[in-house]
mmCIF file as Biopython writes it, N, C-alpha, C and O atoms, coordinates in Angstrom:
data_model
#
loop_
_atom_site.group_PDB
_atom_site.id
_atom_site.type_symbol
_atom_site.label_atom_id
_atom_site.label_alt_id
_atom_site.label_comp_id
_atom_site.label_asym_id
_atom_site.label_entity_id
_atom_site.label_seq_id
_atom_site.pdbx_PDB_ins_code
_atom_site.Cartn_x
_atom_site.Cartn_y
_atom_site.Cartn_z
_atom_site.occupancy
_atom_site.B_iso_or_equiv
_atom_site.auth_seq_id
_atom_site.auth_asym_id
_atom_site.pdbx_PDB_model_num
ATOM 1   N N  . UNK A ? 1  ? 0.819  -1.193  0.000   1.0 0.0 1  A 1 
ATOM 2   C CA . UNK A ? 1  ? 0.000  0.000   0.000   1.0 0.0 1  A 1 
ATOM 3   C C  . UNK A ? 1  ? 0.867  1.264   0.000   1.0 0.0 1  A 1 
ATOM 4   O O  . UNK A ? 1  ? 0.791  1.999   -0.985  1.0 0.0 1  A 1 
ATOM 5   N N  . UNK A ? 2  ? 1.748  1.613   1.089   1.0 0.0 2  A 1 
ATOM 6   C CA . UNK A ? 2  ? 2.808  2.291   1.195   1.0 0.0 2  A 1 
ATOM 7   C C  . UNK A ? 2  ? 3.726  2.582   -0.662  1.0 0.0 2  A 1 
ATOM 8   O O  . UNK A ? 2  ? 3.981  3.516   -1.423  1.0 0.0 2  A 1 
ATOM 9   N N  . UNK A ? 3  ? 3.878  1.326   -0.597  1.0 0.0 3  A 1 
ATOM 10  C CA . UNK A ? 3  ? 4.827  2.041   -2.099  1.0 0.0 3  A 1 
ATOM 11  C C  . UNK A ? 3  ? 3.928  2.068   -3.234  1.0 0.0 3  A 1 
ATOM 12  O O  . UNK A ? 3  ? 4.368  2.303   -4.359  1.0 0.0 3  A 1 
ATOM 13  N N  . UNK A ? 4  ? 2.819  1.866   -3.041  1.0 0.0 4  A 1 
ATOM 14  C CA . UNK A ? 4  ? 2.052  1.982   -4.543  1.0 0.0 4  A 1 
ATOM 15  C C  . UNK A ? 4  ? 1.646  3.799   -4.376  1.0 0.0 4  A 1 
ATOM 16  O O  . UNK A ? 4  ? 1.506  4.621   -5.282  1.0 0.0 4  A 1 
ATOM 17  N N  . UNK A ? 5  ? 1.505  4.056   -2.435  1.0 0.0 5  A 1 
ATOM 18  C CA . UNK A ? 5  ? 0.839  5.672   -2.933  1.0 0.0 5  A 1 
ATOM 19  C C  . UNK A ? 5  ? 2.518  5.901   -3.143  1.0 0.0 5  A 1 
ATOM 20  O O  . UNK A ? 5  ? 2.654  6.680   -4.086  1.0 0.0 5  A 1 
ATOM 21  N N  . UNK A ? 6  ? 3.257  5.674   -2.835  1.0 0.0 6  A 1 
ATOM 22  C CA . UNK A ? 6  ? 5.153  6.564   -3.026  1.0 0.0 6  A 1 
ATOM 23  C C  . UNK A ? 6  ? 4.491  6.226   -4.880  1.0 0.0 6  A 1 
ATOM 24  O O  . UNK A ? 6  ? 3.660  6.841   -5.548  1.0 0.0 6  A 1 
ATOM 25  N N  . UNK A ? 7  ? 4.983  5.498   -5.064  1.0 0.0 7  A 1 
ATOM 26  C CA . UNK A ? 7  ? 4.814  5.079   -6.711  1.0 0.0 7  A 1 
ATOM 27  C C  . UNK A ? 7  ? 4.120  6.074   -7.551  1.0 0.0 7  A 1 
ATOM 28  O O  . UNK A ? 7  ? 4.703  6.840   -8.318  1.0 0.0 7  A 1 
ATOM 29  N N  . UNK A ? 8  ? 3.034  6.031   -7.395  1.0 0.0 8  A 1 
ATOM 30  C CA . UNK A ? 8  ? 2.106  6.399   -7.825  1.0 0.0 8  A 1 
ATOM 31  C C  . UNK A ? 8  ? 1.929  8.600   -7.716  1.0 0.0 8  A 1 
ATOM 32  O O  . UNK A ? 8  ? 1.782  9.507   -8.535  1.0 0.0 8  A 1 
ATOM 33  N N  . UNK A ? 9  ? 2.035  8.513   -6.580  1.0 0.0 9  A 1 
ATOM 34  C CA . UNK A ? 9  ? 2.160  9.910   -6.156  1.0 0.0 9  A 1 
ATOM 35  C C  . UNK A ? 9  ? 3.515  11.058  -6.315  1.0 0.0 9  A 1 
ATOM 36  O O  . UNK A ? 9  ? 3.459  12.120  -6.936  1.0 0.0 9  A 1 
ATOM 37  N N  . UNK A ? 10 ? 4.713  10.515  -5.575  1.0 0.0 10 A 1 
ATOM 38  C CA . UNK A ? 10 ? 5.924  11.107  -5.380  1.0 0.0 10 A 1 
ATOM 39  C C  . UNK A ? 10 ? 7.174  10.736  -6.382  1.0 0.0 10 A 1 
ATOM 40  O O  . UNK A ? 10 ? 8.172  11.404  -6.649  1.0 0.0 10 A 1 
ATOM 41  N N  . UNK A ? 11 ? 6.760  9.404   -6.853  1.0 0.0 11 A 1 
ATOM 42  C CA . UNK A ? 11 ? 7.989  9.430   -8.417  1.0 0.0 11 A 1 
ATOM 43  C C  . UNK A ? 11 ? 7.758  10.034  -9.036  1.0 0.0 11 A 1 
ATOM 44  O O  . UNK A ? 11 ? 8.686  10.770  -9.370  1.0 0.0 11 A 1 
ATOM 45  N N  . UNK A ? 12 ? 6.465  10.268  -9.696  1.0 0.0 12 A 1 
ATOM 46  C CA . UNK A ? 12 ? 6.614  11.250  -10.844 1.0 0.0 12 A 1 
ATOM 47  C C  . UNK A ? 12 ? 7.267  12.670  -11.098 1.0 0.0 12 A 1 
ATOM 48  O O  . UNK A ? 12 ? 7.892  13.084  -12.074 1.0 0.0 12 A 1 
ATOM 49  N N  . UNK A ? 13 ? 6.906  13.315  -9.849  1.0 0.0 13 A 1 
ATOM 50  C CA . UNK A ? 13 ? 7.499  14.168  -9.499  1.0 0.0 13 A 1 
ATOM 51  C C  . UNK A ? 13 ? 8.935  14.492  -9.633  1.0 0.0 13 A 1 
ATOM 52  O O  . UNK A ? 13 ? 9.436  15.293  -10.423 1.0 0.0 13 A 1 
ATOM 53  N N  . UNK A ? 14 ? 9.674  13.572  -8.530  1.0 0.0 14 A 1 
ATOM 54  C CA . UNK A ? 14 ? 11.050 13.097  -8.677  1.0 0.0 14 A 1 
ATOM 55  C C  . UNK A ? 14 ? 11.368 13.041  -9.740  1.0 0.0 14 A 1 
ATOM 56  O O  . UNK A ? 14 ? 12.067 13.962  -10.162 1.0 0.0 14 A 1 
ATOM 57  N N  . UNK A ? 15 ? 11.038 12.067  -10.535 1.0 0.0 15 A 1 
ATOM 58  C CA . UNK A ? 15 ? 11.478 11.740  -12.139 1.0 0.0 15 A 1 
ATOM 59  C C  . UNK A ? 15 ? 11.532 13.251  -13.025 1.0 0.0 15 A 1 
ATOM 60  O O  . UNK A ? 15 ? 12.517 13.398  -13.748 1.0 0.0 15 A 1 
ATOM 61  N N  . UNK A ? 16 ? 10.411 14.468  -12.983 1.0 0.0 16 A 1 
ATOM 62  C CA . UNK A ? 16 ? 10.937 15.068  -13.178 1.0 0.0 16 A 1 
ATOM 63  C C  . UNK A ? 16 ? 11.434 16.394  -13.059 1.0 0.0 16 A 1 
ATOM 64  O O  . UNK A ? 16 ? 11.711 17.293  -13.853 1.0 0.0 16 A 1 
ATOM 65  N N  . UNK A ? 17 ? 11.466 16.218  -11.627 1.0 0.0 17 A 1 
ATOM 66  C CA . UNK A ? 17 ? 12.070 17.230  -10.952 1.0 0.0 17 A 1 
ATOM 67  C C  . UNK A ? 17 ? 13.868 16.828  -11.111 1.0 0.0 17 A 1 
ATOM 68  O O  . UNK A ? 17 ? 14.521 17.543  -11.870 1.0 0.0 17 A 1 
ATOM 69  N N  . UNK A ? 18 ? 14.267 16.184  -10.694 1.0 0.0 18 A 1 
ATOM 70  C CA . UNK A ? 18 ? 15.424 15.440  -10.423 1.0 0.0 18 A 1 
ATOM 71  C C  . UNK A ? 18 ? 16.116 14.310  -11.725 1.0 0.0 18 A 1 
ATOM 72  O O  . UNK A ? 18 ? 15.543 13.258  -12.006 1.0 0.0 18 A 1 
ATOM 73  N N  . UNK A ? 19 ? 17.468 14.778  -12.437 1.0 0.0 19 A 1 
ATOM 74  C CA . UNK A ? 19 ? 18.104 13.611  -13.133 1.0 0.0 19 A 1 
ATOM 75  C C  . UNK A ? 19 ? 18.681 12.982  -12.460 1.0 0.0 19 A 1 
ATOM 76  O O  . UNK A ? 19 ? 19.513 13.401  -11.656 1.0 0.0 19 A 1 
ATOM 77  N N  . UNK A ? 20 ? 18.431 12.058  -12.604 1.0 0.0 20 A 1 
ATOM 78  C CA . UNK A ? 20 ? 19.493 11.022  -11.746 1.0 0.0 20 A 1 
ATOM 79  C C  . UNK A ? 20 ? 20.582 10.584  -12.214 1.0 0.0 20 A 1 
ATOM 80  O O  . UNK A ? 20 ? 21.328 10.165  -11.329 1.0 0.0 20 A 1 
ATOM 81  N N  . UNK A ? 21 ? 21.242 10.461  -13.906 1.0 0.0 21 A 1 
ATOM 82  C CA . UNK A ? 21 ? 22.580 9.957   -14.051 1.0 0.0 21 A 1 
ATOM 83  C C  . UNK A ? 21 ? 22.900 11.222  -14.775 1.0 0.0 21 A 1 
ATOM 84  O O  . UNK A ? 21 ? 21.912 11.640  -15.380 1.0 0.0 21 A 1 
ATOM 85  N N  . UNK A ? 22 ? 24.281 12.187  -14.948 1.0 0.0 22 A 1 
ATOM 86  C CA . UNK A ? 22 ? 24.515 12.511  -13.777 1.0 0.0 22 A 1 
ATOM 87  C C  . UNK A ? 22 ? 23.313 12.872  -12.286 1.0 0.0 22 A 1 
ATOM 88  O O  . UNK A ? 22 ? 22.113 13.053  -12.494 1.0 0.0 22 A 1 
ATOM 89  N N  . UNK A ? 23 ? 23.704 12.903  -11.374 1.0 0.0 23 A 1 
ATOM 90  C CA . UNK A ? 23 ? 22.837 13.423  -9.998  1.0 0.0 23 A 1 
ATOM 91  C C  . UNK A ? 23 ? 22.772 15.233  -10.224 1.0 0.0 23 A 1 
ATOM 92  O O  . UNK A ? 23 ? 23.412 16.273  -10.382 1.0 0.0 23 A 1 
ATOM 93  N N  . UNK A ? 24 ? 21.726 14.729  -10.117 1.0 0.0 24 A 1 
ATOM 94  C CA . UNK A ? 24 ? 21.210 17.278  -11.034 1.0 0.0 24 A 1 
ATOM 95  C C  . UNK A ? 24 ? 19.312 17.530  -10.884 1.0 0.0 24 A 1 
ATOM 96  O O  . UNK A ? 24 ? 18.386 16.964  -11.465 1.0 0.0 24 A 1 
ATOM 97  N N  . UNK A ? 25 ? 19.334 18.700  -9.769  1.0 0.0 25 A 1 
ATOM 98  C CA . UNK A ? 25 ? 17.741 19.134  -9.891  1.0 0.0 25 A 1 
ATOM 99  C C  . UNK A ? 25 ? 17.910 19.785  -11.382 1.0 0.0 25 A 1 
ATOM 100 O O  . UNK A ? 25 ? 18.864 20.454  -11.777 1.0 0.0 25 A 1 
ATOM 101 N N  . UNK A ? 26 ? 16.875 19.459  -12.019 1.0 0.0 26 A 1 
ATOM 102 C CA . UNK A ? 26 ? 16.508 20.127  -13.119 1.0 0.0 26 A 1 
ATOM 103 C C  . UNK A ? 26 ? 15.691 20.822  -12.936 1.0 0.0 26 A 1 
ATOM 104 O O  . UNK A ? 26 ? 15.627 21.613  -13.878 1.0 0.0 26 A 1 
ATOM 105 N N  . UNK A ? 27 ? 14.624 21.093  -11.868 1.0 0.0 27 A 1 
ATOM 106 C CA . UNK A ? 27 ? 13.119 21.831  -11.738 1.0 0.0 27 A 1 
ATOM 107 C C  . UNK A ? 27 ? 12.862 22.087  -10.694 1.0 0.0 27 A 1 
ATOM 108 O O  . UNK A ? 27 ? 11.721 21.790  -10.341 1.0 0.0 27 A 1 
ATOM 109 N N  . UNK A ? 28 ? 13.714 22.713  -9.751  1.0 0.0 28 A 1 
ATOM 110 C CA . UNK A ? 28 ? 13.442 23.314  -8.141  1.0 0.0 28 A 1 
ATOM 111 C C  . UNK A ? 28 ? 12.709 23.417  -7.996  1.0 0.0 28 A 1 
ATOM 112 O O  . UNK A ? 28 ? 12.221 22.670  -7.148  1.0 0.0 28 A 1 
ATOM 113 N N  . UNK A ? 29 ? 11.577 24.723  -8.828  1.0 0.0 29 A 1 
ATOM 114 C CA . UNK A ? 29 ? 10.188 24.275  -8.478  1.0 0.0 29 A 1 
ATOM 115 C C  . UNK A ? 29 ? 9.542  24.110  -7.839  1.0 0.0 29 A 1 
ATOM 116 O O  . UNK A ? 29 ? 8.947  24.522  -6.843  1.0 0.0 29 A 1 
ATOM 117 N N  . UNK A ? 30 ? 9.769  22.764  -9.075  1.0 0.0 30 A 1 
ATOM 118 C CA . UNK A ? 30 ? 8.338  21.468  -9.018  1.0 0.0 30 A 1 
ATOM 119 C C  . UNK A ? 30 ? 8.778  20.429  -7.423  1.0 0.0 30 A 1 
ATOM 120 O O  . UNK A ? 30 ? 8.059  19.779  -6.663  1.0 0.0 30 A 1 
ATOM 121 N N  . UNK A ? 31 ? 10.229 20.685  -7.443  1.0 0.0 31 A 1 
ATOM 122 C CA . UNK A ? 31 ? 10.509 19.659  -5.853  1.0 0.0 31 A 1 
ATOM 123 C C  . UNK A ? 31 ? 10.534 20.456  -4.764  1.0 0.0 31 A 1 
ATOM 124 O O  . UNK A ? 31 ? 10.370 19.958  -3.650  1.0 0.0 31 A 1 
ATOM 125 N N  . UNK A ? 32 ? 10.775 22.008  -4.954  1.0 0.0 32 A 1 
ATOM 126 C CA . UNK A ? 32 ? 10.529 22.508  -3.704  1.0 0.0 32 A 1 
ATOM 127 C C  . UNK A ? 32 ? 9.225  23.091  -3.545  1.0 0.0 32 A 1 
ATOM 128 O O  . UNK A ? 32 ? 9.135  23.681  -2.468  1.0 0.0 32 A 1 
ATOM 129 N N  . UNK A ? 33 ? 7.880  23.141  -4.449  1.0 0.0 33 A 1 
ATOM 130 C CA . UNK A ? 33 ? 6.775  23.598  -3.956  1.0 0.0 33 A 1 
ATOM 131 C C  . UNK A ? 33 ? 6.172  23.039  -2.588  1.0 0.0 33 A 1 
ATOM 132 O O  . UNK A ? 33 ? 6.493  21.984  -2.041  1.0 0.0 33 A 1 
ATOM 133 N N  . UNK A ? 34 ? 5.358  23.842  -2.213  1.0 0.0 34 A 1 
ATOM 134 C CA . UNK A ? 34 ? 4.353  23.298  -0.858  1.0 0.0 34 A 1 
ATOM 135 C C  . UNK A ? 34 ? 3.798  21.808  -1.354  1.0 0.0 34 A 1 
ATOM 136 O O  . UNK A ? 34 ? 4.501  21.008  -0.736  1.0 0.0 34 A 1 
ATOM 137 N N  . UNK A ? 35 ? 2.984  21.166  -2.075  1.0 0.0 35 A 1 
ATOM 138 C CA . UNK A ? 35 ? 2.650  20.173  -2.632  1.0 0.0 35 A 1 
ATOM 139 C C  . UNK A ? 35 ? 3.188  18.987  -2.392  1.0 0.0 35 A 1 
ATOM 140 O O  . UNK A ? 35 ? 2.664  18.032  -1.818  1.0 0.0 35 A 1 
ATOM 141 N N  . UNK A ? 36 ? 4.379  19.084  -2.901  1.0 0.0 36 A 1 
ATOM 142 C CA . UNK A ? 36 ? 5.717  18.035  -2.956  1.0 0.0 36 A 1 
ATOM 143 C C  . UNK A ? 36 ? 6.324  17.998  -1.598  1.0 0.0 36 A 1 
ATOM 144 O O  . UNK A ? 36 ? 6.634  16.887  -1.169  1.0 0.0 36 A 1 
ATOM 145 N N  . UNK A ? 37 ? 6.539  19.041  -0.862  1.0 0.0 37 A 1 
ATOM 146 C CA . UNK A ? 37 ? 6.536  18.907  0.965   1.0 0.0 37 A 1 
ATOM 147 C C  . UNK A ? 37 ? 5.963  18.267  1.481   1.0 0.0 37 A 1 
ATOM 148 O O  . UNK A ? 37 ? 6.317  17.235  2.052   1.0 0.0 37 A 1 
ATOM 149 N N  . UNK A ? 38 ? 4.434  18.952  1.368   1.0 0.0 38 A 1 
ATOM 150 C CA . UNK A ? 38 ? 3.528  18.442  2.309   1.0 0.0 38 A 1 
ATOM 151 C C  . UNK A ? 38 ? 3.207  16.776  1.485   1.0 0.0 38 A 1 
ATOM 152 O O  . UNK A ? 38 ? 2.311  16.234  2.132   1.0 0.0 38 A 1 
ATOM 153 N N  . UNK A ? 39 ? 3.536  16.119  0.633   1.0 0.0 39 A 1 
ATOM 154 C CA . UNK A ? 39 ? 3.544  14.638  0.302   1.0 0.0 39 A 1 
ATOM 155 C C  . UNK A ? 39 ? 4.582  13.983  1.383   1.0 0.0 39 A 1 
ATOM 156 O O  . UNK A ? 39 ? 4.371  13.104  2.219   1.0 0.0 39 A 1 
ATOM 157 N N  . UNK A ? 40 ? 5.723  14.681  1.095   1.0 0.0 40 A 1 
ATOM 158 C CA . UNK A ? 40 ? 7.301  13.935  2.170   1.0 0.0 40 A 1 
ATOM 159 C C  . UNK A ? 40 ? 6.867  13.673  3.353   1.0 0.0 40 A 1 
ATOM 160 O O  . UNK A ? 40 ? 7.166  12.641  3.955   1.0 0.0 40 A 1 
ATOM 161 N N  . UNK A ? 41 ? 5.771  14.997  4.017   1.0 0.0 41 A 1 
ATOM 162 C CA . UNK A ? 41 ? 5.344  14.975  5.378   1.0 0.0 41 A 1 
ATOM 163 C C  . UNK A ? 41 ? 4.632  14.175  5.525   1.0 0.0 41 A 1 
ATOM 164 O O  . UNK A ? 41 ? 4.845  13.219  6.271   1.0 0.0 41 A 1 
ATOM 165 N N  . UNK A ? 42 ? 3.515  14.357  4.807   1.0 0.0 42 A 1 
ATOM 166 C CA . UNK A ? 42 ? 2.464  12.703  4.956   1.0 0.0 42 A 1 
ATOM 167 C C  . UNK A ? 42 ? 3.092  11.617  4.875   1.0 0.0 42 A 1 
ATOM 168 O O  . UNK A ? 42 ? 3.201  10.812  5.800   1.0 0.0 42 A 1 
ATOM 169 N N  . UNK A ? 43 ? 3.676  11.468  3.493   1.0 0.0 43 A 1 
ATOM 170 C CA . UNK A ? 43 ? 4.653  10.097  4.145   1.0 0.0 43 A 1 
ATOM 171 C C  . UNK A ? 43 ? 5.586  9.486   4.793   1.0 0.0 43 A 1 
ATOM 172 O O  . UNK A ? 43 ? 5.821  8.279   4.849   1.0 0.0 43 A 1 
ATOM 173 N N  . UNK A ? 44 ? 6.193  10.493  5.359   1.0 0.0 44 A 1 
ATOM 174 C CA . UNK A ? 44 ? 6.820  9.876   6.576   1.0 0.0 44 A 1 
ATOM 175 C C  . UNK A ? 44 ? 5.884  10.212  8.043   1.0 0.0 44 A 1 
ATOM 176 O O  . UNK A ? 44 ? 6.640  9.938   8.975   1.0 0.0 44 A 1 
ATOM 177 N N  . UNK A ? 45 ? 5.076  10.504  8.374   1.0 0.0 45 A 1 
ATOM 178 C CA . UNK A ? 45 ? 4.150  10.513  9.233   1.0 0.0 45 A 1 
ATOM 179 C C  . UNK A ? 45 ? 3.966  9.095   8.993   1.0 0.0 45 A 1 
ATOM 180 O O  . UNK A ? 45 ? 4.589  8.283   9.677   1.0 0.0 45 A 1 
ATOM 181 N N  . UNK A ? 46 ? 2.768  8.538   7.629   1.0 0.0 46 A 1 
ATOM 182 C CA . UNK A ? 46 ? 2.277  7.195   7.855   1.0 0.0 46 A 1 
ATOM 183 C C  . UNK A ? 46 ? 3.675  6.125   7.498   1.0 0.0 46 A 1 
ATOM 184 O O  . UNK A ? 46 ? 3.322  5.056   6.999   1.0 0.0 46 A 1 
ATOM 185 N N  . UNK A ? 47 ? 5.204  6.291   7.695   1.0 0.0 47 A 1 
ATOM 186 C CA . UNK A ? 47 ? 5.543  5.475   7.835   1.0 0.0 47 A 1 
ATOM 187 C C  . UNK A ? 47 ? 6.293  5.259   9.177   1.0 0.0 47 A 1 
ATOM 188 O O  . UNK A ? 47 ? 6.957  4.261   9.457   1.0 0.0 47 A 1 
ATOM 189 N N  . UNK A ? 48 ? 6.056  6.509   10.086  1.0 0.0 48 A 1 
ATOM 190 C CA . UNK A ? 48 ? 6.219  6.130   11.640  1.0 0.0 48 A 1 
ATOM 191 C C  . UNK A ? 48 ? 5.162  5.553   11.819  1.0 0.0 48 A 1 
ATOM 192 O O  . UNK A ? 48 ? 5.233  4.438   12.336  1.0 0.0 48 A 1 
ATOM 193 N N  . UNK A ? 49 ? 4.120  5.976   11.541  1.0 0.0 49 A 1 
ATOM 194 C CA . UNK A ? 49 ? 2.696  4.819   12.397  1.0 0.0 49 A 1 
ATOM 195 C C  . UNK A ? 49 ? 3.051  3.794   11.142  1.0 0.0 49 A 1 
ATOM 196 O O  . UNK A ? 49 ? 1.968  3.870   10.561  1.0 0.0 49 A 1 
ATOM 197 N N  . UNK A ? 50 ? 3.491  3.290   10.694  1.0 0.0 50 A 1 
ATOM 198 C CA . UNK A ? 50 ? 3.462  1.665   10.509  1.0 0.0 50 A 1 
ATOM 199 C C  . UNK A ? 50 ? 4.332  1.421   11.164  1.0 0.0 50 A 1 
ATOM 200 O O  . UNK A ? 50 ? 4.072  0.726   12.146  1.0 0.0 50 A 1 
ATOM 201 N N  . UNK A ? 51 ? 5.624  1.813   10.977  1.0 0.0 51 A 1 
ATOM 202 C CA . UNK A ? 51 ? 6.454  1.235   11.870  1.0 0.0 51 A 1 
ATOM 203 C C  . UNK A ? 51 ? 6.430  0.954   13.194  1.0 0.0 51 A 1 
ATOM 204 O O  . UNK A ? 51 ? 7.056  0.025   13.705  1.0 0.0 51 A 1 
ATOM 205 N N  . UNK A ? 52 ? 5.469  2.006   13.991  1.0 0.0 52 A 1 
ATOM 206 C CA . UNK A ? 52 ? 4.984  1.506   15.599  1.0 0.0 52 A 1 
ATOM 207 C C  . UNK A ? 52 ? 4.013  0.968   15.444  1.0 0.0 52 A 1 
ATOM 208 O O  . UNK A ? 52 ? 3.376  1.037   16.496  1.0 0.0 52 A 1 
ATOM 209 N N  . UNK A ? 53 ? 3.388  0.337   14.567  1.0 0.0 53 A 1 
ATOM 210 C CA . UNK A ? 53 ? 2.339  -0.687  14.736  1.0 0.0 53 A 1 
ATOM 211 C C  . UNK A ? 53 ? 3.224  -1.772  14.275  1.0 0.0 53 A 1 
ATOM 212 O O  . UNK A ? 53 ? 2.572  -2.805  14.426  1.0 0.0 53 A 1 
ATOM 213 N N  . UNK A ? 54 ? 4.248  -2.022  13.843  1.0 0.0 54 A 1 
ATOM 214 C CA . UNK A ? 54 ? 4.850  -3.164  13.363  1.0 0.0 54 A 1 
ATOM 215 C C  . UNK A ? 54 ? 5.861  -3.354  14.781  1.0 0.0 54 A 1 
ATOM 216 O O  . UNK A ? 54 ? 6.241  -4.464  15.155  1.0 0.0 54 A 1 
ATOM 217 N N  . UNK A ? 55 ? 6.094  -2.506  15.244  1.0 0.0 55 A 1 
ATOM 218 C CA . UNK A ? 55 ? 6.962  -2.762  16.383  1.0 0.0 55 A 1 
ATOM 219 C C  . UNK A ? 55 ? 5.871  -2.999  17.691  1.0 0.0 55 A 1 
ATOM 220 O O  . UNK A ? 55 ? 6.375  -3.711  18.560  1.0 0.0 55 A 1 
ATOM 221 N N  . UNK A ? 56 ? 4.851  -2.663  17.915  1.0 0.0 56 A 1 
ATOM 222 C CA . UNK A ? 56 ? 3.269  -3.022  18.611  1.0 0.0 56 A 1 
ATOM 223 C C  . UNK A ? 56 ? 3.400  -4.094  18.399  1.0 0.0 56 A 1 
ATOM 224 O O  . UNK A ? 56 ? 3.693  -4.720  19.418  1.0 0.0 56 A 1 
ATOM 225 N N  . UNK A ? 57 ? 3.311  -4.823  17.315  1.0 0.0 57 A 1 
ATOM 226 C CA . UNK A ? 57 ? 2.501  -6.322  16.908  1.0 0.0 57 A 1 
ATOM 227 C C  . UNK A ? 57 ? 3.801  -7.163  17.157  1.0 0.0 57 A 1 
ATOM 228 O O  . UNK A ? 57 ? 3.591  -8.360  17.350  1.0 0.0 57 A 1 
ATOM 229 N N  . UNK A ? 58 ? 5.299  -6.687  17.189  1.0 0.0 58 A 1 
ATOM 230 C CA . UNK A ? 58 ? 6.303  -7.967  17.419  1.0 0.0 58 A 1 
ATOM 231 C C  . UNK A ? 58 ? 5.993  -7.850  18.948  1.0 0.0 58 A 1 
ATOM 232 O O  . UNK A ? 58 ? 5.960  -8.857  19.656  1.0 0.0 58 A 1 
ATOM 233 N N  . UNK A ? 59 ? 5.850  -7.053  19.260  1.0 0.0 59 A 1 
ATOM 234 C CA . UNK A ? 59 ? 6.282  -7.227  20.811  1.0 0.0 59 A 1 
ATOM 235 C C  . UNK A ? 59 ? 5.170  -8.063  21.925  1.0 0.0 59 A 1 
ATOM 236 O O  . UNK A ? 59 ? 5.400  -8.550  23.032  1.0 0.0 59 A 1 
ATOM 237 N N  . UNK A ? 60 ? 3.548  -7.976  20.905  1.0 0.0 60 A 1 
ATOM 238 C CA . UNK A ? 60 ? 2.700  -8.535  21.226  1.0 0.0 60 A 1 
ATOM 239 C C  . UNK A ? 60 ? 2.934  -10.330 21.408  1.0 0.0 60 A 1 
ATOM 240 O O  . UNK A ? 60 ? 2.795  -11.119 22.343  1.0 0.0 60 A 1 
ATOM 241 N N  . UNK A ? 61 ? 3.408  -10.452 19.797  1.0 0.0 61 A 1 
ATOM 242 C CA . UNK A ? 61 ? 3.426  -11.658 19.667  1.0 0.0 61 A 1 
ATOM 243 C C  . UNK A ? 61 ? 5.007  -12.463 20.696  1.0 0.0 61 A 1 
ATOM 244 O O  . UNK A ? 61 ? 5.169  -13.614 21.101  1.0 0.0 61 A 1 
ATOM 245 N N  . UNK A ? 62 ? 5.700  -11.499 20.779  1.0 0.0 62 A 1 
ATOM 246 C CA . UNK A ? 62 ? 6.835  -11.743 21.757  1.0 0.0 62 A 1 
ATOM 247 C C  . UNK A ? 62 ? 6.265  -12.265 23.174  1.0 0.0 62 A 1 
ATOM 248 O O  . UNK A ? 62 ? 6.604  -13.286 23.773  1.0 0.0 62 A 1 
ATOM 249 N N  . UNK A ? 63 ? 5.018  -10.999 23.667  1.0 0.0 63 A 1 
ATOM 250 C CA . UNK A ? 63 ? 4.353  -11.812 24.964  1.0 0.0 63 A 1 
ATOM 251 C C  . UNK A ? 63 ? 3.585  -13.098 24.994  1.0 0.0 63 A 1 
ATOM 252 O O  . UNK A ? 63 ? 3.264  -13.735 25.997  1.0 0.0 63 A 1 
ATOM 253 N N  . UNK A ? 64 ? 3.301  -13.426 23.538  1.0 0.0 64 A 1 
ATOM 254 C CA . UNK A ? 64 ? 2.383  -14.250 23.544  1.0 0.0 64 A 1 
ATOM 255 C C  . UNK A ? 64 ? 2.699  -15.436 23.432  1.0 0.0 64 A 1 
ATOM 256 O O  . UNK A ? 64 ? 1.985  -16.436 23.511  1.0 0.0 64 A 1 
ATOM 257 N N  . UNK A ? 65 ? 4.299  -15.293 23.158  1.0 0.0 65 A 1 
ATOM 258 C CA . UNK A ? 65 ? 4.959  -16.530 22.802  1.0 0.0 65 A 1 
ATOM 259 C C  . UNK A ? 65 ? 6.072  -16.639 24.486  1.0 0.0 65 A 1 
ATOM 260 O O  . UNK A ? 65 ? 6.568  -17.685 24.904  1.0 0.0 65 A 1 
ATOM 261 N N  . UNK A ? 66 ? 6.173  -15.601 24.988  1.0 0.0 66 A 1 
ATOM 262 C CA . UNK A ? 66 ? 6.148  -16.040 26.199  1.0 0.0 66 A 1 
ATOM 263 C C  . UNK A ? 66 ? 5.651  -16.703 27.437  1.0 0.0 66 A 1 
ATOM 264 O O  . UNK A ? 66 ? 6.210  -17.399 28.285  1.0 0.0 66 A 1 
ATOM 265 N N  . UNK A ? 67 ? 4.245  -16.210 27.257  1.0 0.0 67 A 1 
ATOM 266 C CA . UNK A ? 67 ? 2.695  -17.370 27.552  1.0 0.0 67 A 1 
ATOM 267 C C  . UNK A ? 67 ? 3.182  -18.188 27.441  1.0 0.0 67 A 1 
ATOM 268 O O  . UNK A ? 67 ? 3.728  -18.734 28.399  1.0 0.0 67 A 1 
ATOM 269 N N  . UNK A ? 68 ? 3.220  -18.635 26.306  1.0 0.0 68 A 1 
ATOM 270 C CA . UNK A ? 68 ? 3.150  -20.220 25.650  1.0 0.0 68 A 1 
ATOM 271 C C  . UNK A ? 68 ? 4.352  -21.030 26.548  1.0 0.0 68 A 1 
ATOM 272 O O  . UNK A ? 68 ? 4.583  -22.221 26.337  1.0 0.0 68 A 1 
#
């Protein structure tokens, strides 16, 4: 889910905001508008809450396998 909205949403951008061989912004811009920020922000927001729900759920199953 995670990399289909990155995919889908924030490469394009990249691709052409940014060359990659040589490494060169071509379109400041388009990568430094508000838009393209506030995407970086959302996604790293929802990839701390996965990551503490993924670190939630080991630690669950850690107690649960301590139960056992």
């Amino acid at each position: 889910m995670h990399a289909k909205l990155i995919l889908e949403s924030m490469i394009p951008y990249v691709i052409k905001a940014i060359r990659i061989m040589p490494l060169k912004i071509e379109d400041p811009d388009l990568l430094y508008n508000y838009y393209f920020q506030n995407m970086i922000v959302l996604t790293i927001g929802l990839m701390e809450e996965t990551t503490n729900l993924y670190k939630d759920t080991i630690n669950e199953i850690e107690e649960i396998l301590n139960l056992i």
